[in-house]
C-alpha positions, 0 to 999 in steps of 0.5 A: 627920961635920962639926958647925958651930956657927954664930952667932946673927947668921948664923942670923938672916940665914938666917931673915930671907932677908937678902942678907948670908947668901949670904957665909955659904952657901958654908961652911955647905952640906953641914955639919950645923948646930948653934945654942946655946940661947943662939941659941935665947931670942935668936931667940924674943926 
């Protein structure tokens, strides 16, 4: 199984439907996707 920690500004655009996540969509499908808790307080923020 593959893990993918991914970033708090590509978690962001995935969230918000920006079009600058389709650049990202390629990599991230089929993954098993990870955030920090960092990641986590940020988007709550």
């Amino acid at each position: 199984m593959s893990v993918l920690l991914v970033d708090t500004n590509i978690v962001s655009y995935v969230f918000k439907r920006d079009t600058r996540a389709l650049a990202y969509a390629p990599r991230l499908n089929g993954q098993t996707l990870a955030i920090s808790f960092m990641t986590v307080a940020e988007l709550y923020q």
